[in-house]
ROKOL-453827 format. One record per residue: x, y, z of N, C-alpha, C, O, CB in turn. Coordinates in pm, whole numbers, padded with zeros to 5 digits, always signed. Glycine has a CB too. Example, Ala and Ser with C-alpha at 12.3 -4.5 7.8 and 13.67 -1.06 7.14 Angstrom:
BEGIN
+01319-00569+00780+01230-00450+00780+01320-00330+00780+01424-00332+00846+01131-00447+00905 +01285-00225+00708+01367-00106+00714+01290+00003+00787+01341+00114+00804+01408-00060+00572 
This chain:
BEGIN
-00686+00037+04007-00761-00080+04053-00792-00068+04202-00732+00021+04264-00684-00209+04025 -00895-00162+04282-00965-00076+04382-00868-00265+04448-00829-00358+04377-01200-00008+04375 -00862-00251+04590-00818-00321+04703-00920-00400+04724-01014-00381+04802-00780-00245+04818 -00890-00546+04609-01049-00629+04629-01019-00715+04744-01098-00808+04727-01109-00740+04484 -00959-00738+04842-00906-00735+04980-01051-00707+05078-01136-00778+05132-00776-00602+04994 -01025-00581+05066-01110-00474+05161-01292-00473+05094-01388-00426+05155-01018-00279+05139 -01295-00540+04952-01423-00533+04965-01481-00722+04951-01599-00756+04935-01477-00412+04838 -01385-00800+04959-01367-00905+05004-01479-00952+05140-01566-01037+05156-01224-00896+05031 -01418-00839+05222-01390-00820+05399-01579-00744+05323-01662-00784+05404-01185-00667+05507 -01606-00712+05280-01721-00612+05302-01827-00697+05281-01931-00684+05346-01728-00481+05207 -01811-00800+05181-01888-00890+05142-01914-00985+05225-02026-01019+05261-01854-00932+05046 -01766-01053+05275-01796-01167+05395-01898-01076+05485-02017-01099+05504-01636-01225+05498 -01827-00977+05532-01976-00918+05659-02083-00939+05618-02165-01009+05678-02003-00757+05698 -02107-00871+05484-02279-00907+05460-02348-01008+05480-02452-01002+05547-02320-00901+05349 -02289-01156+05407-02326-01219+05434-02320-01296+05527-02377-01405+05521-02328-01235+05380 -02232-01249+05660-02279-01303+05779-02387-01196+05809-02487-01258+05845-02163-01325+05894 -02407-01082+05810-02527-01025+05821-02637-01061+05837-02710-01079+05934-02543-00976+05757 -02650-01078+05674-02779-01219+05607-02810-01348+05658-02918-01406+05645-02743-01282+05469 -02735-01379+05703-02701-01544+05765-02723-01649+05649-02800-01745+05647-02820-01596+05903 -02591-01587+05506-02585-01651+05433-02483-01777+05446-02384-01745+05512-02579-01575+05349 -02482-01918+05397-02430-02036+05399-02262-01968+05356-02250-01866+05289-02521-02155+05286 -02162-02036+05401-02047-02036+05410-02033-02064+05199-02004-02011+05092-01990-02163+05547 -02081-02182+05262-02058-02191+05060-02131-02121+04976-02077-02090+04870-02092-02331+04984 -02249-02086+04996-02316-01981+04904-02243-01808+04865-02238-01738+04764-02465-01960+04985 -02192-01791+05015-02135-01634+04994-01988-01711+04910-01991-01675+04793-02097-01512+05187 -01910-01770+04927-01800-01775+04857-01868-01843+04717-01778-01870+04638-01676-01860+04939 -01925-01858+04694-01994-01911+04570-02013-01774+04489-01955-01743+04385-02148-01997+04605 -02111-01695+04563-02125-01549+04536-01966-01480+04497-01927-01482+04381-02196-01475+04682 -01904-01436+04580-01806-01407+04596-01711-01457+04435-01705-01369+04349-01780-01466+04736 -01677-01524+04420-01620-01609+04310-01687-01565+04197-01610-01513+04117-01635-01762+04327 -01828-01567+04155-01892-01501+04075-01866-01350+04036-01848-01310+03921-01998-01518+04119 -01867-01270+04160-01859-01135+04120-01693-01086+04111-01663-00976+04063-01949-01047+04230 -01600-01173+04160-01437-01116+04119-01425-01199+04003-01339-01149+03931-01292-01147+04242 -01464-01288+03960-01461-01297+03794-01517-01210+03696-01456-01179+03593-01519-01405+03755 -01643-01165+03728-01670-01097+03626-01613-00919+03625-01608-00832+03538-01822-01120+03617 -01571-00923+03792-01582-00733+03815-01429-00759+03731-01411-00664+03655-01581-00628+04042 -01364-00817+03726-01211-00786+03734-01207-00843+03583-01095-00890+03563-01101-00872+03872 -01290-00854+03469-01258-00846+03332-01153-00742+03255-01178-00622+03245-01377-00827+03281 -01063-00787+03216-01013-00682+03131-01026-00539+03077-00966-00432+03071-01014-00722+03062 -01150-00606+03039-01234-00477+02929-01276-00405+03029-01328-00311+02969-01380-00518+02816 -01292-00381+03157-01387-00301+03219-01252-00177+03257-01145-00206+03310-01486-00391+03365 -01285-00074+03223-01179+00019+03297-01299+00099+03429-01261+00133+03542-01091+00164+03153 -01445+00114+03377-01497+00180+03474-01603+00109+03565-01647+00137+03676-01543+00289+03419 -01641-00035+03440-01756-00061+03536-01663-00195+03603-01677-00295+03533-01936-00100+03451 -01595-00211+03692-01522-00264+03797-01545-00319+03971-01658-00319+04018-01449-00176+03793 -01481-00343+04015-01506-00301+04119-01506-00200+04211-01572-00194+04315-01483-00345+04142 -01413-00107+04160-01406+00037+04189-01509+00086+04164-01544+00134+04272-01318+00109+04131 -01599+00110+04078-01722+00114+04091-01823+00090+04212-01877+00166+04293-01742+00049+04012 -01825-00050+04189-01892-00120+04381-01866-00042+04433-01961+00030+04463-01837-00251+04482 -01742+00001+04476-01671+00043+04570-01663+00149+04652-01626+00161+04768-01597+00039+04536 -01725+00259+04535-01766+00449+04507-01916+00374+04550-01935+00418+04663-01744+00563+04284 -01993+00313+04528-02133+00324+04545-02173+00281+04716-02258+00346+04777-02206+00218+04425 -02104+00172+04777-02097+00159+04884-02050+00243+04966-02096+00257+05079-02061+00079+04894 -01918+00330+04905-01852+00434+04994-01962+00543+05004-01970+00586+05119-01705+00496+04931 -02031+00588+04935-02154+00679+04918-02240+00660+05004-02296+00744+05075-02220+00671+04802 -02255+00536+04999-02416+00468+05126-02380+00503+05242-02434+00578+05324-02455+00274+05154 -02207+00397+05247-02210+00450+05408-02208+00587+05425-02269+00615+05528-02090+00404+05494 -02153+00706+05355-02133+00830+05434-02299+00938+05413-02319+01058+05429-01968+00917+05358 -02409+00801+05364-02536+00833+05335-02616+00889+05428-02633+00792+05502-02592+00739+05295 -02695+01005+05490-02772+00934+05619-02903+00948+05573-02991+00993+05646-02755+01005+05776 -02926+00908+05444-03074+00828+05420-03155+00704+05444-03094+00607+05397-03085+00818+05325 -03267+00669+05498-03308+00602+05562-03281+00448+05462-03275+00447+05339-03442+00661+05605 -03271+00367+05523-03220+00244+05443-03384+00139+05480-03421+00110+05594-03026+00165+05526 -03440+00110+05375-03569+00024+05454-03513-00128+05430-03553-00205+05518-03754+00051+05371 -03423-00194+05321-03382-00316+05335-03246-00313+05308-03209-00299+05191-03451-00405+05261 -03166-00323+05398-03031-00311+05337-02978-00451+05232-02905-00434+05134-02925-00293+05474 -03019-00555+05265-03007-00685+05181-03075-00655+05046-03017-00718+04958-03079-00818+05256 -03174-00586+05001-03195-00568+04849-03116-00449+04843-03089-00433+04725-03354-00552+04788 -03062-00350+04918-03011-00238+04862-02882-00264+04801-02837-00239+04690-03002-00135+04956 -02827-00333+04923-02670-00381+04860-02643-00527+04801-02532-00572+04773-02558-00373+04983 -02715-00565+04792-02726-00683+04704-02730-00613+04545-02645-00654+04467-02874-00780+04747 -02798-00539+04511-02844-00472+04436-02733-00422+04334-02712-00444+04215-02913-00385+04505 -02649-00320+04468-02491-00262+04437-02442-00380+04371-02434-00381+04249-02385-00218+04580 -02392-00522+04473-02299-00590+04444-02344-00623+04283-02253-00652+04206-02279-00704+04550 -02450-00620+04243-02459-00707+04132-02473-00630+04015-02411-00647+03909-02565-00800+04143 -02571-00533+04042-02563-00441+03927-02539-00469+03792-02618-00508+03706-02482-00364+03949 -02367-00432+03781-02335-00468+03675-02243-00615+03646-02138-00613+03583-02282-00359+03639 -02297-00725+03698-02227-00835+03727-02178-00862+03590-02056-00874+03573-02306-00947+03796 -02276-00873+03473-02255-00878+03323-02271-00737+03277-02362-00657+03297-02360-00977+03246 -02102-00719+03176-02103-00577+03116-02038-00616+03027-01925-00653+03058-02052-00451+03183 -02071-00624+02909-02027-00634+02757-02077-00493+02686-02192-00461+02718-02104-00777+02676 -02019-00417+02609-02048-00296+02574-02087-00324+02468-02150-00232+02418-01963-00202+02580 -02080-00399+02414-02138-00469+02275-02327-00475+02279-02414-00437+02201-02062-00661+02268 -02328-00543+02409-02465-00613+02416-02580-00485+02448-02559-00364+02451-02463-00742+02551 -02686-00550+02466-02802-00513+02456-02866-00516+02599-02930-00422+02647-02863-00591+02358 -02842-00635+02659-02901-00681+02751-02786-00714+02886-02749-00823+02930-02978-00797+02689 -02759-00612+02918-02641-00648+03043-02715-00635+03170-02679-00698+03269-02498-00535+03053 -02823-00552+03170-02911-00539+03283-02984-00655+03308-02979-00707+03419-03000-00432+03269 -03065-00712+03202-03149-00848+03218-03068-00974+03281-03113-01039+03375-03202-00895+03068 -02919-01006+03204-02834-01086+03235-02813-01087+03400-02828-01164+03494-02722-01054+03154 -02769-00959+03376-02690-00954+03578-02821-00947+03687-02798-00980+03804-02570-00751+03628 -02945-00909+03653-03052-00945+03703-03076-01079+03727-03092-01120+03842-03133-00902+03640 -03082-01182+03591-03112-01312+03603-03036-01410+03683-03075-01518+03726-03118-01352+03492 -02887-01339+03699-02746-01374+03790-02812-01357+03893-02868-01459+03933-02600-01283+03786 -02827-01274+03946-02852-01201+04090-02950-01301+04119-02908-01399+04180-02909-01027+04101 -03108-01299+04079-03201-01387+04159-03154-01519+04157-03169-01579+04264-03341-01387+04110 -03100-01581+04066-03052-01729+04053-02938-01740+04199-02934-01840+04270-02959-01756+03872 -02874-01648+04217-02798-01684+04340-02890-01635+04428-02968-01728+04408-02652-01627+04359 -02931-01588+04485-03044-01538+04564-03107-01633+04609-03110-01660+04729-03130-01459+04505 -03187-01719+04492-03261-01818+04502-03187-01940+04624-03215-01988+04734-03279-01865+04346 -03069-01948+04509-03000-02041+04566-02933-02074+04721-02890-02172+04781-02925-02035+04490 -02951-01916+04749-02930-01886+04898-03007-01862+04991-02986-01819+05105-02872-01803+04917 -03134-01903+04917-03249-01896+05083-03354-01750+05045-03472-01759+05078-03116-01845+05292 -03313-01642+04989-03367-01539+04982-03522-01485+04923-03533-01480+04800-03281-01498+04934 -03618-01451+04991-03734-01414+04975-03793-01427+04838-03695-01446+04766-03737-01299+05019 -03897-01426+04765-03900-01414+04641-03921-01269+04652-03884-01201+04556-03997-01501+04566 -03979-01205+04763-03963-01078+04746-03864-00982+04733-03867-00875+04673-04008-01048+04807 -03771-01039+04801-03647-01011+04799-03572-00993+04632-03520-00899+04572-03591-01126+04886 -03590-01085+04613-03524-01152+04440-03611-01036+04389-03568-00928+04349-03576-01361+04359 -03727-01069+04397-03811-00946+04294-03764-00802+04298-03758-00749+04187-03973-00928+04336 -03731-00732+04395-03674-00608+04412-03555-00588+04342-03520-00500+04263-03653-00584+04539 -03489-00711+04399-03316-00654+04353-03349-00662+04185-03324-00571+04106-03141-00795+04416 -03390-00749+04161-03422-00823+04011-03490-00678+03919-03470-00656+03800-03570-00986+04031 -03589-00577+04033-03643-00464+03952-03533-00341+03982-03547-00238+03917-03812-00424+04002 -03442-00349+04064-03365-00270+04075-03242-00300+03963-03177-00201+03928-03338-00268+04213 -03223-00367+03933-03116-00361+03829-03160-00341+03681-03113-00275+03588-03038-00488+03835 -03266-00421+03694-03354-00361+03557-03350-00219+03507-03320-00193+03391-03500-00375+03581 -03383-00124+03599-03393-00008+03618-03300+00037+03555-03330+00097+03451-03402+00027+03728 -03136+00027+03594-03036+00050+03497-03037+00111+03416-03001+00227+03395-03003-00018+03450 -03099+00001+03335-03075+00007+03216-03160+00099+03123-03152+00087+03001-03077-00110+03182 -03256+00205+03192-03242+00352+03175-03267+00466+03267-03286+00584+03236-03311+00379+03086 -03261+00396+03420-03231+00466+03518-03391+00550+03510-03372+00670+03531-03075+00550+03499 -03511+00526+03491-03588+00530+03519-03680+00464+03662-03709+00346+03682-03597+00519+03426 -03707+00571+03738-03787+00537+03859-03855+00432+03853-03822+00334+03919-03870+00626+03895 -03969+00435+03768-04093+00400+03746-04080+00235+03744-04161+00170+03812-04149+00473+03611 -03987+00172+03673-03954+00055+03670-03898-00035+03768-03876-00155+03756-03897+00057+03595 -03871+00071+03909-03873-00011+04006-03920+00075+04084-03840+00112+04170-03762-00078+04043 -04071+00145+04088-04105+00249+04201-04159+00172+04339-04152+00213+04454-04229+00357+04143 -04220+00039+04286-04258-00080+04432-04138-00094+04520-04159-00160+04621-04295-00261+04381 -04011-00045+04504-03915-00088+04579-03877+00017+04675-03783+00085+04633-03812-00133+04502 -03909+00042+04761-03825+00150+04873-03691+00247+04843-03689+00369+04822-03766+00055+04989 -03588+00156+04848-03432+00159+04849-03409+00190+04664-03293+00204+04626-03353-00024+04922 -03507+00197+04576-03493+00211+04425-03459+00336+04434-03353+00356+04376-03613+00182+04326 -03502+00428+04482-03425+00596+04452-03290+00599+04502-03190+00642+04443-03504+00735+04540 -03297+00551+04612-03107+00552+04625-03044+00480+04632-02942+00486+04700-03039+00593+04709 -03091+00346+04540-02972+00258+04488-02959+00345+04331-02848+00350+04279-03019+00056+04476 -03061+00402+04273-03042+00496+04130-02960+00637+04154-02891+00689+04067-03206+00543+04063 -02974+00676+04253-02902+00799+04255-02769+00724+04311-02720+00755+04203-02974+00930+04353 -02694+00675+04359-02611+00591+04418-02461+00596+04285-02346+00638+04266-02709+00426+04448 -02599+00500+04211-02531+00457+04059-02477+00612+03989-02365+00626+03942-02677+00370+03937 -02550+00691+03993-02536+00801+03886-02417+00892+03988-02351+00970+03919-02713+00897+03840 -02388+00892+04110-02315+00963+04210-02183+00994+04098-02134+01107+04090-02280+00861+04369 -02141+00894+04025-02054+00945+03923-02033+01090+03852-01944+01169+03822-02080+00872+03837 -02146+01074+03846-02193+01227+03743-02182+01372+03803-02193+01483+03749-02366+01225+03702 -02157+01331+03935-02143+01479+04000-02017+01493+04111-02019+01550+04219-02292+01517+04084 -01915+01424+04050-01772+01431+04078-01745+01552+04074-01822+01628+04016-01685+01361+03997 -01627+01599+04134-01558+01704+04095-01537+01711+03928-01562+01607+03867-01431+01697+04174 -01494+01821+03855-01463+01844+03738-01306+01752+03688-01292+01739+03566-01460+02006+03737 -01206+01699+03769-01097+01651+03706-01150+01470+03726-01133+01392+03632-00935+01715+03790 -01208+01428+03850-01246+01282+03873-01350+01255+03768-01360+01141+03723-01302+01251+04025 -01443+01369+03719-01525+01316+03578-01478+01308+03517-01521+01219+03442-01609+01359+03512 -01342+01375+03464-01254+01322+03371-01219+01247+03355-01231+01208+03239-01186+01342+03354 -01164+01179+03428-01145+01040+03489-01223+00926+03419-01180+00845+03336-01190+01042+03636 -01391+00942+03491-01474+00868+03461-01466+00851+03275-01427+00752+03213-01602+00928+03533 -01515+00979+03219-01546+00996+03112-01421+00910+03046-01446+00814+02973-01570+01142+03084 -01317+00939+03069-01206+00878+03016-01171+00711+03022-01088+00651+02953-01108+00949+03078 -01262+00656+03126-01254+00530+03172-01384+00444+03045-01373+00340+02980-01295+00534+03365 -01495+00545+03054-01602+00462+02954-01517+00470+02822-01488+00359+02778-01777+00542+02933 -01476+00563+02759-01452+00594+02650-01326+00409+02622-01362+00329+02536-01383+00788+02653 -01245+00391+02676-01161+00310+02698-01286+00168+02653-01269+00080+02569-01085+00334+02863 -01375+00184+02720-01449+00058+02737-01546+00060+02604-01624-00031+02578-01536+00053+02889 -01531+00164+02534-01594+00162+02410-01455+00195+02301-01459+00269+02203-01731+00282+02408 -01370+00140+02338-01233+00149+02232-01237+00088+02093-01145+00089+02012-01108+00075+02296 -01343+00040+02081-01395-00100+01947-01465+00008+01877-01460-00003+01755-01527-00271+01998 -01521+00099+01918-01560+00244+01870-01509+00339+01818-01452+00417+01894-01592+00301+01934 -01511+00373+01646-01431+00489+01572-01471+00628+01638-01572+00661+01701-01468+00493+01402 -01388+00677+01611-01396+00831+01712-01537+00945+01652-01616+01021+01707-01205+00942+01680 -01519+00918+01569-01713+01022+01560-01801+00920+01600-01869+00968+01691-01795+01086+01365 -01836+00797+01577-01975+00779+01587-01939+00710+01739-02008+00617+01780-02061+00681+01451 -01868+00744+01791-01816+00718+01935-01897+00866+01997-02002+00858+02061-01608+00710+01951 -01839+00977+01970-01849+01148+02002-01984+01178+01991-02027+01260+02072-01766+01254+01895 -02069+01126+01898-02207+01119+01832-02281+01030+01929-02395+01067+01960-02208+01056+01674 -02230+00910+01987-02307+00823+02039-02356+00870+02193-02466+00870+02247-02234+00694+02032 -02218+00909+02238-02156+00957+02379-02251+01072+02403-02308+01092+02510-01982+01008+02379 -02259+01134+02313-02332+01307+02311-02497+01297+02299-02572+01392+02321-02273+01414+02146 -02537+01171+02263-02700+01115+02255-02708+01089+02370-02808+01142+02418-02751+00988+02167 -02647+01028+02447-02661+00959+02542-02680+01089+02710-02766+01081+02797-02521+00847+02524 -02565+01193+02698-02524+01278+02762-02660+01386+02792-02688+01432+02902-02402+01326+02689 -02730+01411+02674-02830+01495+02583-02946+01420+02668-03022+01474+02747-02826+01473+02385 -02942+01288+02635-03092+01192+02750-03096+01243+02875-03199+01297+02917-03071+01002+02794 -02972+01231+02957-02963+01273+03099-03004+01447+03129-03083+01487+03214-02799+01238+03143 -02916+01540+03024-02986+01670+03086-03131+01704+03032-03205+01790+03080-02892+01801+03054 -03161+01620+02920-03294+01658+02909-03370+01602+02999-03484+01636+02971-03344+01637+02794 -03371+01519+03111-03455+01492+03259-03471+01631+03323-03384+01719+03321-03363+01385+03380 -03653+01647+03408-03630+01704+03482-03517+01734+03636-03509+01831+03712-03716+01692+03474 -03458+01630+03632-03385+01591+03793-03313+01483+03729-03376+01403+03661-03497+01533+03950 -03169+01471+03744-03094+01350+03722-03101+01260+03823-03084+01139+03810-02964+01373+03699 -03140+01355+03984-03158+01209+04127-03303+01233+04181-03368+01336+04200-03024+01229+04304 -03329+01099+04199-03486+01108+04261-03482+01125+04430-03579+01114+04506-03580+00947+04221 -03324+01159+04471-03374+01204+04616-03312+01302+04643-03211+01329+04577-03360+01116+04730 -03368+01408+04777-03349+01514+04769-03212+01550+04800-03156+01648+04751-03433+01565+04829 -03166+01481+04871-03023+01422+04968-02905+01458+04830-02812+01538+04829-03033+01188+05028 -02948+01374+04733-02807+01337+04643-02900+01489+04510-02812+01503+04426-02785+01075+04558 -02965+01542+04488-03023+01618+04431-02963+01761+04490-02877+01820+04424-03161+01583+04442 -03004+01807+04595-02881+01912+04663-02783+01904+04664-02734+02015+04684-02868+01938+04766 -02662+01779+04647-02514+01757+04645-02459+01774+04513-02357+01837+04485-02478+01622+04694 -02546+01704+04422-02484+01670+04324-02531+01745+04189-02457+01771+04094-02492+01534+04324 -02659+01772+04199-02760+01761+04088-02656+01888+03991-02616+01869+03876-02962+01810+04146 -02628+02021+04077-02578+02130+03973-02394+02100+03900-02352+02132+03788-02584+02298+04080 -02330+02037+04002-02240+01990+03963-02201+01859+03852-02090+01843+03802-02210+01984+04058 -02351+01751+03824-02377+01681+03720-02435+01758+03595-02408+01709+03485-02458+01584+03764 -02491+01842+03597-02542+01893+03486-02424+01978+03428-02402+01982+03307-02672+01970+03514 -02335+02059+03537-02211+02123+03430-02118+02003+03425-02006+02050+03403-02114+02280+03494 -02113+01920+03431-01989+01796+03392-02064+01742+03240-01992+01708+03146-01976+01627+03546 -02182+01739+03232-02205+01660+03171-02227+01749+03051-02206+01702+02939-02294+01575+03223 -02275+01904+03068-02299+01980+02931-02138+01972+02917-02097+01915+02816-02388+02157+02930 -02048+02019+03002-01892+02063+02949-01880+01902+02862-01922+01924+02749-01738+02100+03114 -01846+01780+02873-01862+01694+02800-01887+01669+02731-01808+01613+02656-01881+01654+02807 -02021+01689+02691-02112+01696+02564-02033+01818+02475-01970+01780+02376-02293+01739+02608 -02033+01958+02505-01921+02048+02404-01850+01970+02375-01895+01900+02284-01834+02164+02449 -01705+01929+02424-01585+01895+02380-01629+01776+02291-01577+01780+02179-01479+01866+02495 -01719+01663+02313-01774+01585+02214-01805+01636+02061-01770+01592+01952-01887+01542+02270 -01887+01750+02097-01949+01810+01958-01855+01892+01906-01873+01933+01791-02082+01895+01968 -01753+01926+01970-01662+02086+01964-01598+02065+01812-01551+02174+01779-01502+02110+02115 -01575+01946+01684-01569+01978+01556-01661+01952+01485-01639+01932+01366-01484+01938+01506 -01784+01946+01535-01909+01932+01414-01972+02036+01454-02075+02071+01396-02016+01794+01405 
């Protein structure tokens, strides 16, 4: 579990940043440690947040709004039911509704609102009007090009979060999904996280995919 303390402290900054209302950020705030700190989540957490912000800062890509970029982060996956269909639309509709509620641009709302959308197949195109959309997407996927034992990790953390899942059509599902990503030309749309990561995501993710398929 990640030191929700320290990203507590990360959040208050922002929104003195923003020159968000005292009660709106703890309003915020309250929202996202209820939902990050669900049970069921072993990966999508706040540890999560946590890897994606740690990434930005040690980023030195140009940031054009940092308030939709990390707004973006914080919310992401505000709603994650592995069941559902629609966790991207949900935590989207979260996000602008507090947004709203806090003073924030409609342009503003519209970005973050197309940036989380995006998600939900990590396609450019669906938020290409947004600046900060390539590396809040490569950000998200930074997972994928861990070292070989911390993907383990990962891999081992979703699998947990799909535990309601019998073990083949779990291995079958996992391996469709794995199969989407290397069949992309480029898993990151910037060049930055594309030189770091890109060759080290593609062997995490074929070695994965084997051991998935490795008795059929």
């Amino acid at each position: 579990m990640h030191d929700n303390s320290a990203l507590s402290d990360a959040w208050s900054a922002l929104m003195q940043q923003l020159a968000v209302s005292p009660d709106h950020a703890q309003q915020g705030w309250q929202q996202l440690q209820q939902h990050y700190t669900e049970p069921h989540r072993a990966y999508h957490n706040f540890s999560h947040i946590a890897a994606m912000l740690r990434h930005l800062a040690q980023s030195p890509l140009t940031v054009h709004d940092e308030a939709v970029l990390k707004l973006a982060i914080w919310f992401h996956d505000l709603i994650y039911d592995p069941k559902a269909k629609d966790n991207e639309a949900r935590s989207a509709a979260l996000a602008v509704q507090w947004m709203q509620q806090a003073g924030f641009s409609a342009e503003r709302c519209d970005a973050v609102n197309a940036c989380i959308l995006a998600t939900s197949s990590h396609q450019l195109s669906l938020a290409a009007h947004v600046p900060d959309a390539a590396l809040f997407l490569d950000l998200d996927l930074s997972v994928l090009g861990l070292p070989p034992a911390q993907y383990r990790l990962y891999a081992a953390a979703i699998r947990k979060e799909y535990a309601w899942v019998a073990a083949i059509p779990y291995r079958l599902g996992r391996a469709g999904v794995l199969q989407k990503f290397l069949a992309r030309s480029e898993l990151y749309f910037t060049p930055y996280f594309r030189q770091r990561l890109e060759a080290q995501a593609r062997h995490n993710l074929q070695r994965e995919r084997r051991r998935l398929l490795f008795f059929f």
